[in-house]
C-alpha positions in Angstrom: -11.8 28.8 -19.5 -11.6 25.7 -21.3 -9.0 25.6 -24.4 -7.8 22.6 -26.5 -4.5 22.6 -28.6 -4.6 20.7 -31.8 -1.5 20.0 -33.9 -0.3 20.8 -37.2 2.8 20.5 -39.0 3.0 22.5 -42.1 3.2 21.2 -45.3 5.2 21.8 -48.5 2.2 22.3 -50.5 0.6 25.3 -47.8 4.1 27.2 -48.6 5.5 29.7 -51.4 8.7 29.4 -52.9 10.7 30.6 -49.7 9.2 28.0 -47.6 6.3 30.4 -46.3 3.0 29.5 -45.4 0.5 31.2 -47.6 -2.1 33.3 -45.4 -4.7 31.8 -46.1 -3.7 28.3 -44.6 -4.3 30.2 -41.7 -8.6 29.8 -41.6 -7.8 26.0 -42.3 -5.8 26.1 -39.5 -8.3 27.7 -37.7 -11.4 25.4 -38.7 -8.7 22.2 -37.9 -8.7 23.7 -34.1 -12.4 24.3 -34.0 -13.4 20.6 -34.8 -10.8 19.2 -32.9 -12.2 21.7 -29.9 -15.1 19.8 -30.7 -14.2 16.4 -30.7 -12.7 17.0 -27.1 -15.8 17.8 -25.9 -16.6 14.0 -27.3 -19.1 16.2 -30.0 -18.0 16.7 -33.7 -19.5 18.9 -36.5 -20.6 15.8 -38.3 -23.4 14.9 -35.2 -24.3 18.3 -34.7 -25.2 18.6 -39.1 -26.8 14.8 -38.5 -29.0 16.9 -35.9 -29.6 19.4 -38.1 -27.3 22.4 -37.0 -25.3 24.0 -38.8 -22.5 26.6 -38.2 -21.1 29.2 -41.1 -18.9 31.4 -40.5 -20.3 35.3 -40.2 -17.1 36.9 -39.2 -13.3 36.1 -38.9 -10.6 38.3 -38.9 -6.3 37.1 -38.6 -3.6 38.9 -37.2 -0.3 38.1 -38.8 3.0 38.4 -36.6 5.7 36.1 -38.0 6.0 33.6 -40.3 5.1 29.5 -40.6 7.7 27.9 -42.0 7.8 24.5 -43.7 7.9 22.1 -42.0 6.8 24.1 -38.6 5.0 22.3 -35.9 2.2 24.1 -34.7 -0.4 24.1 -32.2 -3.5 25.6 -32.8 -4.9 27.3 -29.6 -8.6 27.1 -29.6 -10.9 29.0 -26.8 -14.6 29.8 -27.3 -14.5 33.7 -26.5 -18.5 34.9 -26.7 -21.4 32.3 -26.4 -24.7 34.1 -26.9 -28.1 34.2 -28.7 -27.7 32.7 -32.1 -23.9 33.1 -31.9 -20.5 31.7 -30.8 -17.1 33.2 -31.5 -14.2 31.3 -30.8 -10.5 32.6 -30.7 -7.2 30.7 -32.2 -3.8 31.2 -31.6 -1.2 29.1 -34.1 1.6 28.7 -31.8 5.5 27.6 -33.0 6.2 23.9 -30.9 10.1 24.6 -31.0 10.3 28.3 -29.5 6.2 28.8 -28.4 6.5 32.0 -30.3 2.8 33.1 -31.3 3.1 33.6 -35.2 -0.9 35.0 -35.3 -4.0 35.0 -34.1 -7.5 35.2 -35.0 -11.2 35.0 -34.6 -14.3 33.2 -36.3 -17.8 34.1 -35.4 -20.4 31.8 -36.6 -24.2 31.8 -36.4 -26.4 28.2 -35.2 -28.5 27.9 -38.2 -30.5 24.7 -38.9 -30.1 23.3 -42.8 -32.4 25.7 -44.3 -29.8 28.3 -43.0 -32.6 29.9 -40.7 -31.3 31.2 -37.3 -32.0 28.8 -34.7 -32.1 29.4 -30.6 -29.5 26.7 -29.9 -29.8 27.0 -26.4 -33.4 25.9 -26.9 -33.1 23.4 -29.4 -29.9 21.5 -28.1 -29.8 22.6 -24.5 -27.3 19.7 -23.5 -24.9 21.3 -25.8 -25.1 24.3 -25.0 -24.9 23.9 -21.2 -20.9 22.0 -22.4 -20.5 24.9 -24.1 -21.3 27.4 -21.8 -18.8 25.6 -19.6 -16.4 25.9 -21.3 -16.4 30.2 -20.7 -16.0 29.3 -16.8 
């Protein structure tokens, strides 16, 4: 299984008054390790919307366990869990640098649609792609 760690270092604006990170920071986190899962590949979500695909999220869930902290720097752990039909679901974990502690973890699933937001067989239309993609399971 292929996974790709992106970086992030939390900022004073993502945070409440005791230095937390607000939960929601978490999907951004989560959308940072997708494209940068992505541009490992040497793909990005800007060539794949040039070629007319488009991926919205259909599903995502987060499981809290402790905290992000100003100033934290974290890795975003990105794996593509489930690649099939019109669908891909990829799983995150945002991981302290300084003690590796796993502070949550989540899931987005997202559908291939093409701009008109109409389900589209990826696997048909971009079967390069896909084939990198389903590599990436092995």
């Amino acid at each position: 299984m292929y996974i790709n760690d992106a970086f992030v270092q939390v900022r004073y604006q993502e945070t409440d008054q005791m230095g937390v990170a607000y939960h929601g920071n978490y999907y951004t986190w989560f959308e940072v390790g997708r494209s940068s899962f992505f541009r490992s590949l040497g793909y990005t979500y800007a060539k794949l919307e040039q070629e007319g695909v488009i991926l919205p999220v259909i599903e995502s869930r987060c499981i809290y366990k402790s905290s992000a902290k100003y100033d934290d720097e974290l890795y975003i752990r990105t794996h593509i869990e489930k690649l099939k039909g019109v669908r891909i679901e990829f799983n995150y974990e945002v991981i302290r640098k300084t003690d590796n502690e796993v502070l949550a973890q989540g899931t987005t699933i997202h559908a291939f649609v093409d701009k008109n937001l109409k389900p589209m067989n990826f696997k048909k239309v971009h079967p390069e792609v896909w084939e990198m993609l389903c590599a990436c399971l092995e």
